[in-house]
N, C-alpha and C positions, 0 to 999 in steps of 0.2 A: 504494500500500500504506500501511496505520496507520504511523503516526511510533512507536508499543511495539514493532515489529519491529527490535530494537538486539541482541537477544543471536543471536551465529550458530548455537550449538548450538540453540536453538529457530527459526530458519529452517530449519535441515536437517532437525529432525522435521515442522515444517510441511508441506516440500516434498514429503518420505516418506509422511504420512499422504495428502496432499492426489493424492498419486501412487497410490497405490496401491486408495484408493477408486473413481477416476476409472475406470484401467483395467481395474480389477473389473466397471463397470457399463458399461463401451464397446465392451471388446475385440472380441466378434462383429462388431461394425462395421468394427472396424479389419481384421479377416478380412478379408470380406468387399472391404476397399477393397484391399487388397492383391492380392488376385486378380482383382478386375474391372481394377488398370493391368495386369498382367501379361500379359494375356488377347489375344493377336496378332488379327487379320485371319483367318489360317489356321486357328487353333484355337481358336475360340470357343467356350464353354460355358455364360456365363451373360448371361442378358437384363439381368440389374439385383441390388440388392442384396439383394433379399428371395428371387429365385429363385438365388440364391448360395448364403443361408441355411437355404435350405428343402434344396437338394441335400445343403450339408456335414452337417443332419441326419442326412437320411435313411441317408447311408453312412458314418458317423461318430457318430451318435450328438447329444447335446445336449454334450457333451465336448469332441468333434469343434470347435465353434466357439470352443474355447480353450486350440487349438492352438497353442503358443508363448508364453500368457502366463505362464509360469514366467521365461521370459528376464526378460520385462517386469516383469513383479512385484518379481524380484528386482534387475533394475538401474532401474529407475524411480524409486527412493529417493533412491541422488546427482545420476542426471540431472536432475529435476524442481530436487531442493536447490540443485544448481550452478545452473540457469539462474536460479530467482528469487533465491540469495542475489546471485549476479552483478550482477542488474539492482541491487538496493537499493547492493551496493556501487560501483556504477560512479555510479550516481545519488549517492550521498553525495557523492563524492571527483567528480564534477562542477558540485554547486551550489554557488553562491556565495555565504558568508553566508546559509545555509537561504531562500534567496528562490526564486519557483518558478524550475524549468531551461526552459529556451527549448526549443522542439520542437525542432531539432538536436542539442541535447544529451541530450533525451530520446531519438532517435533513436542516439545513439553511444552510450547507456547500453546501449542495446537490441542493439546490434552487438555491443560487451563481453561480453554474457549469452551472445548466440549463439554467439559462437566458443568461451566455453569451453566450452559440455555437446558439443560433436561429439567429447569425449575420450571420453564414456561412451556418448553417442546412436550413436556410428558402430557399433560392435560390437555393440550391443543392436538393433539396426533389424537387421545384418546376418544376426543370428542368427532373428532374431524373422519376418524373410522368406521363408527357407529353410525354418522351422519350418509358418506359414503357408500357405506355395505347394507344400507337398506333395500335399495330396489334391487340387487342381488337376491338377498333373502325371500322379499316378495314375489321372486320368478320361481325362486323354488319350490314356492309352496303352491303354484299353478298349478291346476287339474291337468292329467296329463295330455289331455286332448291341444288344450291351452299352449300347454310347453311344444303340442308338435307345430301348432300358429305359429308361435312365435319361432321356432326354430327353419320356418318357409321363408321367403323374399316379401314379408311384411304383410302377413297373415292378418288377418282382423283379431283384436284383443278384446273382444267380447266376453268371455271367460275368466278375465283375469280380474280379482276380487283384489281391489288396492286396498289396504292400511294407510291409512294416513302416518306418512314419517313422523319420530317427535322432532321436537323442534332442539337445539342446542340447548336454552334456557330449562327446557324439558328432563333433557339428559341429565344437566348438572345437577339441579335439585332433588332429582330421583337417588343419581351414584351418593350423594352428601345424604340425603333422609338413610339408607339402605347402609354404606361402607364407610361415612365420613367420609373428611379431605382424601380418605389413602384409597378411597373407590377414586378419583380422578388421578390417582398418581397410580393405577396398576399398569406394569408393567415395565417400570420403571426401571430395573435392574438390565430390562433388553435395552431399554432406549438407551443406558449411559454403554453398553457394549456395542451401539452403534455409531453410535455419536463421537463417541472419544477418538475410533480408531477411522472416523471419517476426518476429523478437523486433525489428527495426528499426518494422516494421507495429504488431505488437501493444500493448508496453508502450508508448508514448506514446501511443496508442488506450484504451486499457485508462485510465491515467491521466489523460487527458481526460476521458473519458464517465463515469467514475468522480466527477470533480469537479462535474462538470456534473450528476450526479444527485444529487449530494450540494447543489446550490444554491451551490455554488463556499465553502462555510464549511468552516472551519477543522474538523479531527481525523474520524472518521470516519463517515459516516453509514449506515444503516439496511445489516445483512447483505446485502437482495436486491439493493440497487443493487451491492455488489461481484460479487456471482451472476451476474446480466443483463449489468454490463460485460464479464467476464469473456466471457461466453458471445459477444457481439457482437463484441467485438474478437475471440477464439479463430476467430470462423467466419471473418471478414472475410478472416484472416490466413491461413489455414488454406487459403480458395479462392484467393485471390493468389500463393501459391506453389504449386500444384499441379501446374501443370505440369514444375518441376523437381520434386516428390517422384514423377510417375510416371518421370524419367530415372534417379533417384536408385533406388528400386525395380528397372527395368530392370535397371541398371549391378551389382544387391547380389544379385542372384538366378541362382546358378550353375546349377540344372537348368531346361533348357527341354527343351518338348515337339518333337517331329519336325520339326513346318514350321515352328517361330519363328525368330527373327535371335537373333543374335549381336552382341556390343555391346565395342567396343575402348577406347570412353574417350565424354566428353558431346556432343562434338562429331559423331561419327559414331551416338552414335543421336539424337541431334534431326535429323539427316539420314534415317535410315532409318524413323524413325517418319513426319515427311512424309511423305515417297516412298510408303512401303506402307499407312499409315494414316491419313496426313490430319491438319490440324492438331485436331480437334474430339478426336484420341488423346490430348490434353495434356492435358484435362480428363476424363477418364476419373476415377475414383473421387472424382469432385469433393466429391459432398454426402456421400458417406462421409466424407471427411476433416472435412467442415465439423461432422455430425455427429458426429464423435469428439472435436476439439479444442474444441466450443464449451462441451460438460458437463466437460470434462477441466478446463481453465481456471477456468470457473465454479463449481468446485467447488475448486479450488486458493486462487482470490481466497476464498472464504469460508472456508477453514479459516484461511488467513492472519488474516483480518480476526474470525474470535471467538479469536485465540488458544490453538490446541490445544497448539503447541512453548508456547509460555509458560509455560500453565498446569502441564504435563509438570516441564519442566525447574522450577519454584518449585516444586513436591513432592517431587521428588529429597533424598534426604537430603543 
């Protein structure tokens, strides 16, 4: 990141804007990745991401695919903020005498970042899954006639008996009446096993390639190169933990359909996903995620690097 990134109230808008454009122009993706890890052996629905997409149209609407970003939108502003102010500050308060940080310590900057946003990411994924993985669930409890509609070139859905989704505000009140605070924080144990060893991956990636586009000189160079690193390191990262975001998924998603498992803690569904699914189930909504985090990022490094908080924050009266 630019060496002007010193004021924290403009990394926190940074983080906010760069957050909230991101998941504006992903979220369908993110859908769609969410229900393709979801999606058991037993009751499978979609072939892939585009007939994912094409389904939660048709029975849903164009709407339908942004299902849950309300959560998102609204908490994506401190989680994004927390994780990039995190990285700059752990990075500050680890080099020495402004010389560059050794990849280990880029690495434990990157660890710093990740454990703090699973204060805000745990609750928000948790909410944002449920929200998600409902018209999934609702397809599966179609009459079977229904499921062969739906499975035609846009069969009529006369048959299909909708639930009204809850709504977020819904969710929380229920998890908080039913589990307390620690109902919105389950699964928390996968999130920091995903998260840690993604911003561990990422930023010293990010920061490298970054340099290295720039011709290893000094202050910052040209927008696209922070775009493109962003985008590379985001995917790199992004498919390197995948297999714990589909445990992490698993573990955060209270409604399953008829024939799926059930899940006690990480150890027992990395056992049961083997057994029933094979290891190639870890990779399940691989290039979703790659395509979600790689524009999410690449659009975060560039807001950082033309300085939107900056400019913001010098206008402030």
């Amino acid at each position: 990141l630019s060496k002007k990134q010193n004021c924290l109230p403009a990394k926190l808008i940074n983080g906010g804007v760069a957050g909230l454009i991101g998941v504006t122009c992903v979220f369908p993706i993110d859908l769609a990745k969410t229900r393709l890890q979801n999606q058991q052996n037993g009751s499978r629905l979609y072939t892939s991401m585009s007939d994912c997409l094409v389904r939660t149209i048709r029975s849903d609407g164009i709407f339908g695919m942004y299902r849950g970003a309300a959560v998102n939108l609204t908490l994506v502003t401190p989680e994004k903020a927390i994780k990039l102010a995190a990285n700059d500050f752990f990075r500050h308060h680890l080099s020495q005498d402004e010389q560059k940080l050794t990849l280990f310590r880029e690495m434990l900057a990157g660890c710093g970042a990740g454990t703090c946003q699973v204060i805000i990411t745990t609750p928000m994924e948790m909410l944002k899954i449920q929200l998600q993985d409902a018209g999934r669930i609702g397809e599966t409890e179609l009459k079977p006639e229904a499921q062969r509609k739906m499975a035609g070139a846009g069969g009529p859905l006369g048959d299909h008996v909708k639930r009204k989704p809850p709504t977020a505000l819904q969710l929380s009140r229920e998890l908080l009446k039913r589990r307390g605070i620690a109902g919105l924080y389950k699964g928390l144990g996968a999130t920091l096993l995903r998260d840690v060893p993604f911003s561990i991956i990422y930023f010293p990636l990010f920061a490298n390639l970054n340099s290295w586009g720039c011709g290893g000189s000094e202050g910052p160079g040209p927008f696209y190169v922070s775009f493109v690193s962003g985008c590379i390191a985001g995917s790199t990262a992004a498919v390197a933990v995948n297999p714990v975001d589909v445990i992490k998924t698993r573990l955060q998603s209270l409604t399953r359909g008829c024939q799926e498992d059930t899940y006690t803690g990480v150890a027992d569904c990395i056992r049961k996903i083997l057994r029933n699914e094979g290891p190639s189930a870890f990779l399940k909504g691989a290039y979703c995620r790659a395509l979600v985090i790689a524009p999410l990022f690449g659009i975060a490094q560039v807001v950082y690097f033309l300085g939107v908080g900056e400019f913001i924050v010098s206008h402030l009266p």
